[in-house]
N, C-alpha and C positions, 0 to 999 in steps of 0.2 A: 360565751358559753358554746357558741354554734362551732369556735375554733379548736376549744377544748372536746368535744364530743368528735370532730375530726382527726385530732391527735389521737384519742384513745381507738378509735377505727382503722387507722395506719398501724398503728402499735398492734390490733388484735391480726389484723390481716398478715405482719410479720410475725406474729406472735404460733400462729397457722402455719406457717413456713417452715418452722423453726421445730414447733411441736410435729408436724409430717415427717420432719428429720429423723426425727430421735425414732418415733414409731416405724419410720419404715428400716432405718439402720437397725436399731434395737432389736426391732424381730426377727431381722435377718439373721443376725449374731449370735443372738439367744437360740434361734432353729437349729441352725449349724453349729454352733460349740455344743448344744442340748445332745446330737444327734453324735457329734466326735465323743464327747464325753461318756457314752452310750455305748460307742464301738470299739473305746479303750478301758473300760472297763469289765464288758465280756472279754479282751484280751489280756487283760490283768486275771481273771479268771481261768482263761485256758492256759494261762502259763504255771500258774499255780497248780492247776491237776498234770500238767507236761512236769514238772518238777516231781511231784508227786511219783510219777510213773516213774523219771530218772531215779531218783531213790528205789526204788523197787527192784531197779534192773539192780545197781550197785548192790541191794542185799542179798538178791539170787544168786550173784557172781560170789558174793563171801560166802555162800551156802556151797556153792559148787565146789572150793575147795574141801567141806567139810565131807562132803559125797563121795570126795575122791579120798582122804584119808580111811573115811570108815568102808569101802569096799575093799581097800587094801589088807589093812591092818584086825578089822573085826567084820571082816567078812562078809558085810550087808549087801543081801541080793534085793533088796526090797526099798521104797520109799518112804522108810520111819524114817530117815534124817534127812529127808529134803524140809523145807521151809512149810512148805503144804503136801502132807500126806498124800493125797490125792492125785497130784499132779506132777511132772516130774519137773525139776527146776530149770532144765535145757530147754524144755518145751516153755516152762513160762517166758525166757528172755526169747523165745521165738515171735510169742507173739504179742508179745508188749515191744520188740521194735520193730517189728510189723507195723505194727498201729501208728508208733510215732514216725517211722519213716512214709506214712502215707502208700505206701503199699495194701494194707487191708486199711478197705475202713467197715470195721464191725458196728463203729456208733458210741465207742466204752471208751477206747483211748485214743485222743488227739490228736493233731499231727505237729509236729515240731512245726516253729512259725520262721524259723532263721536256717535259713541255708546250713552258712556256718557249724551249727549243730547241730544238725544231720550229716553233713562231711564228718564231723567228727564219732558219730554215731555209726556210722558205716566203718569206719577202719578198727572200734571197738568191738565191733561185730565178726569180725574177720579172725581174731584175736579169740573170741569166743568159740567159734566154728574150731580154732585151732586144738583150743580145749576139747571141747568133742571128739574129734577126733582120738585122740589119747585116753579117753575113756574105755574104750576095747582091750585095752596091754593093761591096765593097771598092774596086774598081776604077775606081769614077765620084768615089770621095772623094778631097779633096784634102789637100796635107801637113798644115795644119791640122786638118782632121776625123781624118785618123790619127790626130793628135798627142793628139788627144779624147778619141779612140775608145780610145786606150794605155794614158790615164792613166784614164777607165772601166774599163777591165781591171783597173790598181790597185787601184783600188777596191774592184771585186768582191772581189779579192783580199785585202785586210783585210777587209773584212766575215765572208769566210769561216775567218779565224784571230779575229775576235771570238766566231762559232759556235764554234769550238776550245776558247777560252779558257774561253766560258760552259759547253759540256760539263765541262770538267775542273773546275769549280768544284764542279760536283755531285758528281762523282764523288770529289772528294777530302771533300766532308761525307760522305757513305758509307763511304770510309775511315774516318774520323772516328768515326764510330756504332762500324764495329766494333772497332773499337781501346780503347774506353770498354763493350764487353759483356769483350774479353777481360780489362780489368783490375776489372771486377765479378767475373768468374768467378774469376779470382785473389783477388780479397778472400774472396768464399765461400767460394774453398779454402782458405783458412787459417782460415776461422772452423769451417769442417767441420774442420781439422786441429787446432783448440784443441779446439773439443767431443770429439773422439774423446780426444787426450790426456787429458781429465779423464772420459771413460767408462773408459779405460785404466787410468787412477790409480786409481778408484772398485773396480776388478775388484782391481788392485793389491794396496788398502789389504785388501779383500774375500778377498784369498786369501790374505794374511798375517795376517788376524784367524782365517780358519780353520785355517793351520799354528798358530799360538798355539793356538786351543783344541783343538786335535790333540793338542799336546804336553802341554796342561792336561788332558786328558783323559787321555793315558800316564801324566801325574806318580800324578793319582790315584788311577788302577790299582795303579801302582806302591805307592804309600801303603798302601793295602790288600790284595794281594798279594804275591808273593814276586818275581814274577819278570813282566816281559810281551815276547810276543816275539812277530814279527809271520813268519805263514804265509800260504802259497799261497793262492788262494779253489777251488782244482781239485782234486782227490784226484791225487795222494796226500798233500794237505796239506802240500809239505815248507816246514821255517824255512829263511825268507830273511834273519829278523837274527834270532841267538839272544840267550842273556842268559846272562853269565856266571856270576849266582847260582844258574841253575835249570843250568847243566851240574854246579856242584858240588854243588847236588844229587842231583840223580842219578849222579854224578860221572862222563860222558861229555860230551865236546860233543855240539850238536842241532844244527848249522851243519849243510844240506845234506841231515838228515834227516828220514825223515816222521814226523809225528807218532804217527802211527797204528800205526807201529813198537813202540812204549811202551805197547799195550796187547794180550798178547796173546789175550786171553777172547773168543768171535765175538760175544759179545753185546754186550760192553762195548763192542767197536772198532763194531761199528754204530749204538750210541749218537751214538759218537764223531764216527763219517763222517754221518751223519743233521744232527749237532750243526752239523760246522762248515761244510755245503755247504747246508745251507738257511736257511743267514743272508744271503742277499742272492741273485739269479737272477744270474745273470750273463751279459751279452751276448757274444756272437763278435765280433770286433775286427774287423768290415764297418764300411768306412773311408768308402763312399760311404754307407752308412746313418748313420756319426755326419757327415759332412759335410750332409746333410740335415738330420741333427737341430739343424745349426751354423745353417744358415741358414735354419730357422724357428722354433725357440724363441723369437724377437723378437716374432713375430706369435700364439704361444700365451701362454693365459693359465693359468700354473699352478694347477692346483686341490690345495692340501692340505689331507688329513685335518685335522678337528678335534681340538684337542690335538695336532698335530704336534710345536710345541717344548716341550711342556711334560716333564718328565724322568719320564722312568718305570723300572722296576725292568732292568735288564738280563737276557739271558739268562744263567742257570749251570746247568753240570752238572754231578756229583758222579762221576768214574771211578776206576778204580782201575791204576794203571802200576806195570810190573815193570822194573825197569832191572838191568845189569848192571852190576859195576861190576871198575876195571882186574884186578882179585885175583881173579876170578873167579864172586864172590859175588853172589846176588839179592836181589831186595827188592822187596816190595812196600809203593807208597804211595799213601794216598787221598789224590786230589786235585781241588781244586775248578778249575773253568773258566769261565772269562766270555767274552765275545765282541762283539770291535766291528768292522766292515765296513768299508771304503773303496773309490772308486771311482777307479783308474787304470786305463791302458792294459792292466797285466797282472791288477790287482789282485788284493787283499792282505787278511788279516783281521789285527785285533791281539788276540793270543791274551793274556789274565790266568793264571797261574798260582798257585795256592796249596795249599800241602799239610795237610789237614786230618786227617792220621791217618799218622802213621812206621809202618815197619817193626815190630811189635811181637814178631816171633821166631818166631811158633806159627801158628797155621792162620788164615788172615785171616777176621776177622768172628767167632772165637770167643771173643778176652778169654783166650787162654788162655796164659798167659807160656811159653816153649820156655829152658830153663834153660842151653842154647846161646847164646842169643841175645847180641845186644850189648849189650844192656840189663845183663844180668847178669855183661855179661865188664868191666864196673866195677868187680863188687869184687876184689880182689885178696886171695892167700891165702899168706900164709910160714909153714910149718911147720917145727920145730925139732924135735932129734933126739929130748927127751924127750917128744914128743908133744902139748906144749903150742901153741898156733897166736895169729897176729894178725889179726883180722880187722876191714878196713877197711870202713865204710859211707859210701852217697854224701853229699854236702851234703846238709843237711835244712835249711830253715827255718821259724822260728818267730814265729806271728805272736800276740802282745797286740793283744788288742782290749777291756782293762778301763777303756778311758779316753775318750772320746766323739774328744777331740783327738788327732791319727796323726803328731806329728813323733816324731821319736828313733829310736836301730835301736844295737844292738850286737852284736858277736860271741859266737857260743858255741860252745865247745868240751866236748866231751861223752869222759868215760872210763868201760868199763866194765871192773873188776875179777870178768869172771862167769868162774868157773872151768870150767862148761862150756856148752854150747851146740850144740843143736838141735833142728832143726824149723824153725817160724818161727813169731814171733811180734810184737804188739805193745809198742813201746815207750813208755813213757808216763811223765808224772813232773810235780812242782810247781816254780815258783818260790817262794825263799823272798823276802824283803824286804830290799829293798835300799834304799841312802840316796838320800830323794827330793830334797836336795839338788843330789846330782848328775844329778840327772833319768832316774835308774834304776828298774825294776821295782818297785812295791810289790806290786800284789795278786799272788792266784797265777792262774795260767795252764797249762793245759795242752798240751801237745806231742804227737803224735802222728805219725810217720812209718813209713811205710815200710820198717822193717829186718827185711825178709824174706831171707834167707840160704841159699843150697843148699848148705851146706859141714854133713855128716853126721856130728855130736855130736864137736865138736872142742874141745879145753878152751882155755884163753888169752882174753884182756882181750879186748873188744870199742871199738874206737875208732873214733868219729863225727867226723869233723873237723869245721873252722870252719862256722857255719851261719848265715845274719844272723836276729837277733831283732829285725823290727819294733816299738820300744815307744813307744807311743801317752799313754801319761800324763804326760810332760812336753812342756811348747809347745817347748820346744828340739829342731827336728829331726837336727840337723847334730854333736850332740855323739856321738862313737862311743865303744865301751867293749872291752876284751878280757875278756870272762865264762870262767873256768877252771869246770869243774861236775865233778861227782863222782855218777858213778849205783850205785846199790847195786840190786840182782836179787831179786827174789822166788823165795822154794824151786823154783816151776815155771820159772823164767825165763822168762816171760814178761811181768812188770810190771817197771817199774825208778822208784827215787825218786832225782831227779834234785834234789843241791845244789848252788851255786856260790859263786865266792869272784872277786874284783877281782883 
């Protein structure tokens, strides 16, 4: 477990590396393409109104020839046939290429962004000024020099839709540029969206290796406890999932209640509360403080303790709980606790349970059997009218240990023909020799149980039911036997010799 929580700790440490990459590439790329895409799009804009304005010159230039027909031919002193009434058309290509030659900047028209076409706007302009010129004679030239003069207008006139044409060339490789960042930015998107899926998948794999040793880590609690059930990390401790071996233990459900209920000594429960509230601090669920903590963990570098994964003894504590139980009855049990911590939203401890000391009847911690108790309400007592009694004793087993090798085990049943009986005492007795053929008992062996009795000098047999006898001197483990035995009482009744028969 300790190797695997070190592997996932390599992984997240490169994982950190990896993620810094992308965030610090990614933003850089995103700024700067953000910021080109930004400055080639207001020049996709200014080229559009610079086109704009070439269009305008080319239609003043067709207007100019119309200016120069009708002051000839219908004699216009006035500006009804310019384009704008108002204004005269010579004066507008004045100063719309003004503007685009960067000579005036009024703030209305743009300035050409290509060399090129401004070179080329300057010798169209030349060309124009020529026209001008020739505007004072109109009236002294004849139909041929009109006819001249008309098709110069043409002229100018293509010239000024080649200026057009050569703008939009540039403007459309501008288009060009950005239409080739936006499908970069598309490509980096999707490689920023494969890297993050496989930072995803890593967290993924990462958080399903820590449910597995979550549950690796319950199993073997459970292996070596009775019961684990997982509590509050808050006082009053209550279970949030009980365990249905530890409610029949204490034979209550714990679903909902506090744990601390279960003990009610002030000393012990302070143990208790001490125990299971100082296994981990616990933060207040401040959503802007873990969103912070979201979005710079990337940029710390975790420091941990030496020996961090290496395994070490867990916390236990040793209490003692009184439970009640549906009959109304108490009891008190030692019980041991262990303790492991996890971190969610509400979080949770996972509590080990194990009971290392039952209800023993009498005053806890004195050893002193209470002849009430349920220990003793095993044996069972039939008295009969002439005063003679049966009394039954619990399982006893018997373990041979005369033979280095431990297969074999049989039954024994035990009768005692004592005509009276009381006090208490020990029972004790030999094996005789049985056939080692059947891979039965030879040496002898003694026994020794328990058949301590509260029942006040009552005469009648004494009967030991079945009991298994371990027998270790045959390699045959698996062969069982039913041993019938016969005890006979010493005057004190307190020794017994104990024979058997197949």
């Amino acid at each position: 477990m300790a190797s695997s929580l070190e592997k996932l700790s390599d992984d997240a440490r490169r994982l950190r590396v990896v993620l810094r990459i992308l965030l610090v590439t990614g933003g850089l790329l995103s700024v700067v393409w953000m910021a080109f895409q930004i400055w080639l799009t207001n020049i996709a804009q200014t080229d559009s109104e610079l086109i704009n304005d070439a269009g305008r010159l080319r239609a003043q230039t067709q207007n100019i020839g119309l200016v120069f027909l009708s002051s000839k031919y219908l004699n216009a002193t006035g500006t009804e046939f310019h384009l704008n009434p108002e204004i005269d058309s010579f004066d507008r290509v004045r100063v719309i290429s003004a503007g685009l030659l960067g000579s005036v900047q009024d703030g209305k028209t743009p300035e050409l962004l290509d060399d090129p076409i401004k070179d080329r706007l300057r010798e169209w302009l030349k060309r124009v000024q020529w026209l001008e010129s020739m505007r004072p004679r109109l009236q002294s030239l004849s139909t041929e020099e009109m006819a001249a003069l008309t098709l110069e207008v043409n002229s100018v006139t293509r010239a000024m839709d080649l200026v057009v044409q050569s703008a939009s060339v540039f403007a459309q490789s501008r288009v060009q540029t950005l239409l080739l960042i936006n499908i970069f930015r598309a490509l980096t998107a999707v490689i920023w969206g494969l890297a993050t899926m496989f930072i995803a998948g890593k967290l993924w794999i990462a958080t399903e290796t820590l449910v597995l040793l979550t549950a690796q880590h319950g199993s073997l609690l459970k292996s070596s406890y009775d019961a684990v059930i997982q509590v509050s990390a808050k006082s009053p401790f209550e279970v949030l999932q009980a365990s249905a071996q530890l409610d029949h233990m204490i034979g209550q459900s714990m679903a909902g209640q506090s744990v601390l209920k279960y003990v009610p000594d002030a000393g012990e429960k302070a143990k208790l509360e001490d125990f299971l509230g100082s296994a981990m601090p616990l933060k207040p669920p401040d959503y802007s403080r873990r969103f912070t903590e979201v979005c710079t963990s990337c940029w710390k570098v975790a420091s941990l303790a030496k020996g961090t994964f290496q395994p070490s003894a867990a916390r236990v504590l040793h209490t003692v709980w009184q439970c009640t139980f549906p009959d109304g009855s108490q009891r008190a049990f030692e019980m041991e606790l262990s303790l492991a911590s996890f971190l969610d939203p509400g979080g949770h401890h996972l509590l080990a349970v194990r009971q290392v000391g039952g209800d023993p009847g009498g005053e806890p911690g004195t050893d002193v059997l209470d002849p009430a108790s349920m220990l003793f309400a095993q044996f069972t007592e039939d008295i009969s009218p002439d005063g003679s009694a049966s009394q039954t004793s619990p399982q006893v087993t018997v373990l041979d240990t005369s033979s280095p090798d431990r297969p074999g085990d049989a039954r024994l049943r035990t009768n005692s023909p004592v005509s009276s009986l009381c006090g208490t005492g020990a029972l004790s007795g030999n094996f005789l020799e049985r056939s080692n053929a059947a891979g039965l008992i030879r040496p002898a062996a003694a026994i020794t149980s328990l058949a301590a009795t509260s029942i006040a000098c009552v005469a009648g047999p004494l009967v030991l039911p079945e009991g298994p006898v371990f027998n270790t001197s045959s390699p045959h483990r698996h062969g069982d036997a039913s041993l019938r035995t016969t005890t006979m009482a010493s005057p004190d009744a307190s020794e017994y010799e104990i024979t058997h028969s197949l």
